[in-house]
C-alpha positions, 0 to 999 in steps of 0.5 A: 139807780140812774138810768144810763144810755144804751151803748152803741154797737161797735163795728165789728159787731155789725159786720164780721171784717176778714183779714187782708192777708190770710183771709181769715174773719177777725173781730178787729184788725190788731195793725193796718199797713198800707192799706191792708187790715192784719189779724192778730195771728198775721201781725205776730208772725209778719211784723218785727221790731227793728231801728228806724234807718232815719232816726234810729228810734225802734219801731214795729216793721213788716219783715224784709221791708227795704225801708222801714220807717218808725211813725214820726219819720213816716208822718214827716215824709207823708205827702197828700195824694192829691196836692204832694204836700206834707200830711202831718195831720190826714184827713182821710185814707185813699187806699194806702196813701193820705189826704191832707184835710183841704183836699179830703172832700174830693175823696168823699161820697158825693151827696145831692144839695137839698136846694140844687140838687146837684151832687157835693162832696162838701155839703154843710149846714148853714148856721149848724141848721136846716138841710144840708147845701153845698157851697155854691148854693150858700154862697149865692144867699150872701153873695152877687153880681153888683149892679153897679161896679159889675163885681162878684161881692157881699150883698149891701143894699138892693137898687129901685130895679130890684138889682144888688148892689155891694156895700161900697156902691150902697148910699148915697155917695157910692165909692170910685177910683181911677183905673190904674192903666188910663185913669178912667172912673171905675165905680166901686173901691180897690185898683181894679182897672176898668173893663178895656183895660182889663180886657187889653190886659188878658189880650197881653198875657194871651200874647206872652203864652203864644210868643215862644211858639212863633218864628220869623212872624212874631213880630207881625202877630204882636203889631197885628194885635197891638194894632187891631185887637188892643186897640178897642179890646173887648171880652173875646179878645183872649180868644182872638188871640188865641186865633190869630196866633193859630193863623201865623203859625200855619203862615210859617208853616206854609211860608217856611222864610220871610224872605217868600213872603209877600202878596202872591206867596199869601194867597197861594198858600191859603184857600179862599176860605181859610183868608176869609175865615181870617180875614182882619189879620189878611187886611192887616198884611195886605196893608204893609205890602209895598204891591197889593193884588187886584181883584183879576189876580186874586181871582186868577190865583183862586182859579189856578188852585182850584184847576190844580184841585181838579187835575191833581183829583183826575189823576186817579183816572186813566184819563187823567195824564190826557186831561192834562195835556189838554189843559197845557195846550189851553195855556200854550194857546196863542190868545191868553186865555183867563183861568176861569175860562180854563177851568169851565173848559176843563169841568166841561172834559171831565164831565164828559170823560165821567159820562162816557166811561172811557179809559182815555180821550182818543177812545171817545165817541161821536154818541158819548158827546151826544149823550153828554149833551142831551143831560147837560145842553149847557155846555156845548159851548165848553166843549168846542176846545176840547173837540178842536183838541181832539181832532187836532191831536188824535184826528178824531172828527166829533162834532157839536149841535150847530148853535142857535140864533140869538134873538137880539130882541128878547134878550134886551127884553129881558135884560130891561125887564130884570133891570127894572126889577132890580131897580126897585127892589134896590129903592125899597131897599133898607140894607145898605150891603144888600142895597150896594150890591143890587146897585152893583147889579144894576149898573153892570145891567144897564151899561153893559159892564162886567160886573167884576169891572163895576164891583172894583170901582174905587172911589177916586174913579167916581166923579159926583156933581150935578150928574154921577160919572163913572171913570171920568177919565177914561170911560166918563160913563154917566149914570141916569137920573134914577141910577144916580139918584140911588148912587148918591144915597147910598155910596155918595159918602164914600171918600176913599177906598172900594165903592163897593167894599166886602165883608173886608174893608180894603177889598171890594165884595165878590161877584 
C-alpha cells in the first residue's frame, strides 16, 4: 500500500472561530458580508434571495439591504481601498473592502529584510533562493550610480577607481548626446539635458507652482528668477525658488500697491534682518529703483523702527505716555538730532525709570539717578537731555556727576597704540573680508573719520597713482605709505561700486 501524506489540519481545526453576528462558536463560517463571518444558523435566518436591481439576475442579500447587489455587479463597482481603481481581481481583504493586488503589499505585515534589516511589506527571494530582502536592497546588486554619466542604471562594467559604470559608458567608445536645451555634450545615450539645464528646468516648474499665488510682484519674482537664480542654476534652486516666492508675498502683504512701492516703503516694511536673510532679491530691487538709499538713511530708518520698538514695548508702563513726550520734544529740538542719537537718550530714560521703580518722570529722585549712575557710570552723558527735560517741563532740579577732564595725552596714546595693532594684524592678514574691514578700521583711526564715512567710500571717490588719495575732490586726504601699501593690495583692483562692500555687493558692509 503506497504510503500516502499526512493531511494537513485545516483552520478551523486550529482555533474554534465565533460568529460575527450571534457570538456563537461555529466550525466554519457558511457566508462572509462586509467583513463579518455568519454561521449557519445566522445565514438562514438573515440572508434571502432577491433580483439584482443592477442586472436583474437572483442573488443571496441580507434582509433590508437598500441596494442589493448580485456578485458580478458587486465586483464591477469594486473599487481598491488605496488607489479607487476597479478590483476584478483583489489581492486582499482590509476589512469589508478590496485591494487591488499592486497595492496589497502595503496592507501586509511588515517583516525585517535579511541583509538591511529594515522592515517590508514586499520581501521576496531573489532567484526563488537565499533569504528573503526587500526590494531596495535587491536593487542595489544590479543597480548603481554611473560614474560617468551621474545616472541611476544597471551595472555595465567597474572603472580603474573601482567605481560602476552603466553599460553605455562601458568600452572603449562610451556613448554621448547633445542636451536638447544648449546643445552641450551629455555623457551617456537618451535626451537627458545636462545638469544646468536640468536644474534651470526644476527652477521653471517651481516658478509656474508659485505664480498663481502671487499679485501685482509677480512680474518682479519671475525677472528676479530668470535674472539670478536661472542664470547660473545649480541643484538647491527649487528651494530658492521656493524662498524668494515666500519673500514677495510677505512684500504684497506689507505693501498692499505698486503704486507704495519703492526704496523707502522696503525698508520700512522689513527688519534689518529679515532684508538680509533675503538679501540677493533686496540688491535685486535696489537695482531697478530709479532713487537708491545711502547707508545714513537706511541706517536712520533702522533707528527710527527700532525707537518705535522701544516706545510701543514702554507703553505697558505707567511711564510710557512720558517717555513719549520726552521723545517728541527730542525731535521738536531746534538742532536735528540723529535717530541713533535719540535712541541712546531714550535706552538711557528707560533704564533709569526701570531702575527707580517709579510710576511716572515727575516722581523721579535726586537718589533714583545716583543709584542709576553707581551701576552704569556710562550713561551720564545720555542722560543730560533727560534732565534739561525734566526741569524744563516738570521744574524738577536733578543733577549729574560733574564730568571728567580728558586727558588729551593718553587718549592719542592709546589711539596710536590700538592703530598699530591694527596695522599688523591687517599685514599678516590672509582674508580679503577680514583684511578690508581692519583696513576700514584703521583709516578711520588714523585720519580721525567716522568709520560709517570710511566704509561708504566708493570707488570713484579714490584716486590710486604714485600716492593713494581719498576724496580727491573734496577732502584729497592722503594715505601714507604704510597705509597705502595695504590699500593697494587689497582694494587696488576695485573699479566700481563700494571700496568696502558687505555680504551684499552693491552696499558697503555694516560698521
Amino acid at each position: 500500500m503506497r504510503n500516502r501524506k499526512p493531511r494537513r489540519p485545516r483552520k478551523h481545526e486550529d482555533a474554534p472561530r465565533l460568529c460575527g453576528n450571534c457570538g456563537g462558536p461555529m466550525l466554519k463560517a457558511h457566508r462572509i458580508e462586509a467583513g463579518v463571518a455568519y454561521c449557519q444558523a445566522c445565514y438562514v435566518r438573515d440572508f434571502e434571495r432577491v433580483a439584482c436591481p443592477a442586472c436583474g439576475s437572483q442573488c443571496i442579500a441580507k434582509l433590508h439591504d437598500p441596494a442589493p447587489l448580485c456578485h458580478d455587479c458587486m465586483v464591477e463597482r469594486r473599487r481598491c481601498v488605496r488607489c479607487r481603481r476597479p478590483v476584478p481581481r483583489a489581492g486582499i481583504r482590509v476589512g469589508a473592502e478590496f485591494a487591488c493586488l499592486s497595492c496589497a503589499p502595503y496592507f501586509r505585515k511588515k517583516k525585517a529584510c535579511s541583509e538591511c534589516g529594515g522592515l517590508s511589506s514586499q520581501l521576496f527571494r531573489p532567484e526563488g533562493a537565499g533569504e528573503p530582502i526587500c526590494p531596495s536592497c535587491a536593487n542595489k546588486r544590479t543597480h548603481a550610480t554611473c560614474a560617468r554619466c551621474t545616472r541611476y542604471r544597471p551595472i555595465g562594467t567597474i572603472n580603474e577607481s573601482g567605481r560602476f559604470l552603466c553599460a553605455s559608458c562601458s568600452g572603449e567608445n562610451p556613448e554621448e548626446h547633445e542636451c536638447p536645451d544648449c546643445g552641450a555634450t551629455v555623457p551617456g545615450k537618451g535626451s537627458a539635458p545636462c545638469q544646468k539645464c536640468s536644474s534651470r528646468r526644476g527652477g521653471r516648474k517651481a516658478m509656474a507652482a508659485e505664480e498663481p499665488h502671487l499679485g501685482w510682484s509677480k512680474d518682479l519674482f519671475i525677472a528676479f528668477c530668470e535674472a539670478r537664480l536661472l542664470l547660473q542654476p545649480n541643484t538647491i534652486v527649487r528651494t530658492r525658488v521656493a524662498r524668494a516666492a515666500a519673500f514677495f508675498g510677505d512684500l504684497e502683504k506689507r505693501i498692499p500697491h505698486r503704486v507704495n512701492f519703492d526704496a523707502h516703503a522696503l525698508h520700512r516694511s522689513f527688519t534689518a534682518e529679515e532684508l538680509r536673510l533675503s538679501q540677493s532679491a533686496v540688491a535685486f530691487l535696489e537695482e531697478r529703483f530709479t532713487a537708491t538709499l545711502s547707508s545714513e538713511e537706511r541706517l536712520q530708518i533702522k533707528e527710527e523702527r527700532l525707537i518705535e520698538q522701544s516706545l510701543a514695548n514702554a507703553s505697558a508702563h505707567l511711564w510710557g505716555n512720558d517717555l513719549r513726550d520726552f521723545d517728541r520734544a527730542l525731535r521738536e529740538a531746534s538742532r536735528p538730532l540723529a535717530a541713533r542719537s535719540r535712541r541712546s537718550y531714550l535706552a538711557a530714560a528707560m533704564g533709569l525709570l526701570k531702575h527707580a521703580s517709579r510710576d511716572r518722570i515727575p516722581d523721579l529722585a535726586q537718589d533714583d539717578v545716583d543709584g542709576y549712575l553707581r551701576r552704569r557710570p556710562g550713561q551720564c552723558a545720555s542722560l543730560s537731555p533727560l534732565v534739561s527735560w525734566i526741569e524744563k517741563r516738570h521744574a524738577l532740579k536733578l543733577t549729574l556727576p560733574a564730568k571728567r577732564k580728558r586727558d588729551d595725552a593718553a587718549r592719542e596714546k592709546k589711539l596710536l597704540v590700538d592703530a598699530d595693532a591694527i596695522m599688523r594684524s591687517l599685514e599678516a592678514s590672509e582674508n580679503a573680508s577680514s583684511a578690508r574691514a581692519l583696513l576700514a578700521a584703521a583709516i578711520s583711526l588714523l585720519y580721525r573719520l567716522p568709520l560709517e564715512h570710511v566704509v561708504a567710500l566708493q570707488a570713484t571717490d579714490v584716486e590710486i597713482g604714485d600716492n593713494v588719495v581719498l576724496w580727491p575732490a573734496t577732502d584729497a586726504i592722503q594715505l601714507d605709505e604704510r597705509v597705502g601699501l595695504v590699500f593697494r593690495k587689497w582694494l587696488g583692483r576695485t573699479e566700481a561700486g563700494p571700496m568696502f562692500p558687505g555680504r551684499n555687493k552693491t552696499r558697503p558692509m555694516s560698521v
